[in-house]
C-alpha positions in Angstrom: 2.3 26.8 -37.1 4.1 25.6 -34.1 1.4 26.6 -31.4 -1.4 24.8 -34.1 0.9 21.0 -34.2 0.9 21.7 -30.0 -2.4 22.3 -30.1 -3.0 19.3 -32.7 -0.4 16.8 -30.2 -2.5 17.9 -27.3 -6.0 16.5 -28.9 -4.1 13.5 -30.5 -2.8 12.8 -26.7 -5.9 13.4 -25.0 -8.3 11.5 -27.8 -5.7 8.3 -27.2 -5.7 8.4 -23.5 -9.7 8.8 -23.3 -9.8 5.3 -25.5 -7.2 3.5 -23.5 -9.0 4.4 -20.0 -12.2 3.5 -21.9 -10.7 0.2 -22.9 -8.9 -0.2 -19.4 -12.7 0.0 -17.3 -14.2 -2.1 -20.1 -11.4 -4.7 -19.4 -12.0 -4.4 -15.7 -15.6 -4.4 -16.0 -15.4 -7.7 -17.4 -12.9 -9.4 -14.5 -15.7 -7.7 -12.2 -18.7 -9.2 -14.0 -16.6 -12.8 -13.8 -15.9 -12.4 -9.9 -19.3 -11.7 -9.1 -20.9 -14.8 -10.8 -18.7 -16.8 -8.2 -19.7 -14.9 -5.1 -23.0 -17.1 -4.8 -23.1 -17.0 -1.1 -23.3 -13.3 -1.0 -25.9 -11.0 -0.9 -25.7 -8.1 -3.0 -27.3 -4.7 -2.0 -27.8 -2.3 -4.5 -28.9 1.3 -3.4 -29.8 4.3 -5.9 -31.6 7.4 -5.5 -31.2 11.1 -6.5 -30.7 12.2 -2.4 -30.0 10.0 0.8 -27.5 6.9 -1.3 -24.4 7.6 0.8 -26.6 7.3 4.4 -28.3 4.6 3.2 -25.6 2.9 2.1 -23.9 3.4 5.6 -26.9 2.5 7.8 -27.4 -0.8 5.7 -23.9 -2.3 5.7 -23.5 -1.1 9.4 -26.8 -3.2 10.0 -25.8 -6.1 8.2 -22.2 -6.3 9.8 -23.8 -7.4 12.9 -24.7 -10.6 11.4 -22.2 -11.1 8.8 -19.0 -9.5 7.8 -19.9 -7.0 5.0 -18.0 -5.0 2.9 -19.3 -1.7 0.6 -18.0 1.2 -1.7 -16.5 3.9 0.2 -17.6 7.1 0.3 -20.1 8.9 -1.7 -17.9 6.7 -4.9 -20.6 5.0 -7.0 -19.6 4.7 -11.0 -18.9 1.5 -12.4 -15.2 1.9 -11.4 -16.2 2.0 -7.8 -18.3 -0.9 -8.4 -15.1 -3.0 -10.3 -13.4 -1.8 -7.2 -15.6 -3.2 -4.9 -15.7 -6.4 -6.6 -12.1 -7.2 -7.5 -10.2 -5.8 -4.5 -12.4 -5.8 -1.5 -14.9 -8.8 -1.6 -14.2 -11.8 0.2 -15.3 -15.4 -0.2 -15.8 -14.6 3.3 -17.9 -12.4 3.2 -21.5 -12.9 3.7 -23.2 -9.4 2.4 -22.2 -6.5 -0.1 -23.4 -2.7 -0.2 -23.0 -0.9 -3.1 -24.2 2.9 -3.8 -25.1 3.1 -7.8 -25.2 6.5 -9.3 -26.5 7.8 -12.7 -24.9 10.5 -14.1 -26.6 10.7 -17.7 -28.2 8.4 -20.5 -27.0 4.5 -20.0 -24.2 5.4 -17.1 -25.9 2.8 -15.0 -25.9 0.0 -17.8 -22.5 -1.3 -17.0 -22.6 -1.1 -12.8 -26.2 -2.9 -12.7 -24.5 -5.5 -15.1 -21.8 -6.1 -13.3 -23.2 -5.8 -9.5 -26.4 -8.1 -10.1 -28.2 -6.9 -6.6 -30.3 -9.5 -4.9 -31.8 -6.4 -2.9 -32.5 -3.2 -5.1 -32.9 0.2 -2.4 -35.0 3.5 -4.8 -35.0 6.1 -2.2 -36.5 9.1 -4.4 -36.1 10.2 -8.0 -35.4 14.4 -8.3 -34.2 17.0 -10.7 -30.0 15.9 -10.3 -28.5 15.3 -13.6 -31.7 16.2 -14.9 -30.2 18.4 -17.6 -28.7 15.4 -18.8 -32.0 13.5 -19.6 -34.0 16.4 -20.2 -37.3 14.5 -18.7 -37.9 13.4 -15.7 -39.3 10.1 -17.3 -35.9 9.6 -18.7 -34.1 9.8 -15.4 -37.0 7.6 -13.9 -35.8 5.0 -16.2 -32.6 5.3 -15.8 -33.0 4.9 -11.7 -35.7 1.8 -13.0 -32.6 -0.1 -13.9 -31.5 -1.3 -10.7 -34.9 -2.6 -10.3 -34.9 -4.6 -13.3 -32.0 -6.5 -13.1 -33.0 -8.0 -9.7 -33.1 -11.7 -9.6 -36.7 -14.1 -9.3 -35.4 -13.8 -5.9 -34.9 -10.8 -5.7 -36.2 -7.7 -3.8 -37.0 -4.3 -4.3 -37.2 -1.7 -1.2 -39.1 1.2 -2.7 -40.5 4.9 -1.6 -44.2 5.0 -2.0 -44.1 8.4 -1.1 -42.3 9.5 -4.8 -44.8 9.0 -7.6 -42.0 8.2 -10.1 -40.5 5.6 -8.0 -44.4 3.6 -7.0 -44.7 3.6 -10.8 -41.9 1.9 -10.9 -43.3 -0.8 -8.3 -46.3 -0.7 -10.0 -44.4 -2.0 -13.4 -41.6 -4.7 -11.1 -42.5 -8.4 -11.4 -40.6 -8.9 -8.4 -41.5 -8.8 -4.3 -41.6 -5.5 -3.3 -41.5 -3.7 0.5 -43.0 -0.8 0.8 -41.6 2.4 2.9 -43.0 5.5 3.5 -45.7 7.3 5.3 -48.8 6.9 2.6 -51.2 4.1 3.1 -49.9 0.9 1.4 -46.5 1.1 2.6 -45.9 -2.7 4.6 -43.1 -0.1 6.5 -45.1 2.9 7.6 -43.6 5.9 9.0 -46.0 6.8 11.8 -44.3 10.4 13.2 -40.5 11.7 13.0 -38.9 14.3 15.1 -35.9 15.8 15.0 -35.1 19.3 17.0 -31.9 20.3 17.6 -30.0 18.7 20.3 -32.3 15.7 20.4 -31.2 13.4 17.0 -33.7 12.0 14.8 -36.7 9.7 15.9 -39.2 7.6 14.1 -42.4 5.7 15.3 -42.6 3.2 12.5 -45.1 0.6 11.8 -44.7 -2.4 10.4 -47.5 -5.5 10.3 -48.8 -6.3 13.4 -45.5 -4.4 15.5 -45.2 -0.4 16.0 -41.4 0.5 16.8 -40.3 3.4 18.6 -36.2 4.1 16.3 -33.9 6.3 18.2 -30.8 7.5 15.9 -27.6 9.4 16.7 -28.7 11.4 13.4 -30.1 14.9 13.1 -32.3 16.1 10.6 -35.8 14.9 9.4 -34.6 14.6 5.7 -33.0 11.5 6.8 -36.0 9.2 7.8 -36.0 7.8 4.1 -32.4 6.2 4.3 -33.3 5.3 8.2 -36.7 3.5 6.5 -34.7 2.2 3.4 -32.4 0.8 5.9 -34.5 -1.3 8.1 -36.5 -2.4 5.2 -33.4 -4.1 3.5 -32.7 -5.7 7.0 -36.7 -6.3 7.4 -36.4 -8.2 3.7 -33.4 -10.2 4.4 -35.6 -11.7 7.4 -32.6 -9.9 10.0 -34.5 -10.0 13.7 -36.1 -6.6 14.6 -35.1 -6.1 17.7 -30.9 -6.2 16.9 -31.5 -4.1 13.8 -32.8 -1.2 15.6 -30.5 -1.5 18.2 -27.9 -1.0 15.9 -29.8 1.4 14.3 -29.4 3.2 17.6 -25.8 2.7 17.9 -24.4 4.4 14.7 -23.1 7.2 15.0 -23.6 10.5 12.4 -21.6 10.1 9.2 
């Protein structure tokens, strides 16, 4: 009887404790959601993707720091309480740009960080089979991922992999300006060639419009030319000058 009211105690304690932390982000969600709408003068970078969100991330705010101070969510953290975080505690008024990774961990767990983090620049590197358990299709997940995309601004713009069929059907479905990246024909950034053997780092020869653009990185591994492209097409959107974002492109070093 006495190991059954422990046992009974334990789920009372742990029930009440899930509902007050529940209540706690939902509280802070809403402070989050109340700072942003007076953060005007920033621009707000969203990035999400099943692979390549934390390098991404990384490679855009180091970008954008060379023209602005920028701050971003640490790490690989991207739930809604890394979002909150971001917004309550480490946002300035001085600040002129904001990164922020965006995961999705199952049905609706982006619902709450898109709400609150209102991108004006929405990053879809690829869509695969993470979390897919969780969804159960692959549609599901898509749609999920699609979020970020929809809750961009009339102003705003998406930075998309034509390469991933899931993510150009997304394009093919947004209302808003879209850039291309990738190496299939269409993409307005057009990876060209990528190398990457071992002690030389990564290169790309990119094309975009009328330029070609030879990108040397201190990273290694030929995986990464997505975030490297995702990058420079979120500096490429914001109208950043090409020739200072690839040189500190070049100047990062490996994570």
């Amino acid at each position: 009887m006495k190991k059954l009211n422990v046992s009974v105690l334990r789920s009372f304690f742990l029930s009440v404790r899930k509902r007050l932390k529940s209540a706690a982000i939902l509280v802070l969600s809403g402070l989050a959601r109340q700072r942003r709408a007076t953060l005007t003068h920033v621009t707000f970078v969203g990035i999400t993707g099943s692979a390549g969100k934390t390098t991404t991330k990384e490679l855009v705010s180091n970008i954008l720091s060379q023209f602005g101070p920028c701050c971003k969510t640490t790490q690989s953290y991207n739930t809604i309480v890394a979002v909150d975080s971001l917004l309550l505690r480490h946002v300035r008024k001085t600040h002129r740009y904001c990164v922020a990774e965006i995961g999705a961990f199952g049905p609706h767990t982006m619902d709450r960080s898109v709400d609150v983090f209102r991108p004006d620049v929405a990053v879809l590197t690829v869509i695969g089979r993470d979390h897919y358990r969780a969804y159960g299709k692959m549609e599901l997940l898509a749609a999920e991922k699609e979020k970020l995309i929809k809750a961009l601004p009339s102003h705003g713009i998406a930075v998309l992999n034509i390469d991933d069929p899931l993510v150009k059907a997304i394009g093919e479905r947004c209302n808003r300006r879209i850039l291309w990246m990738g190496k299939s024909e269409g993409a307005e950034l057009r990876l060209l060639e990528v190398s990457s053997r071992w002690p030389e780092p990564l290169s790309l020869t990119v094309a975009y419009r009328d330029s070609v653009w030879k990108i040397k990185t201190q990273l290694h591994g030929t995986h990464q030319a997505t975030s490297v492209l995702a990058s420079l097409g979120v500096a490429l959107a914001l109208g950043l000058p090409p020739d200072a974002v690839l040189e500190a492109m070049r100047r990062m070093p490996p994570l």
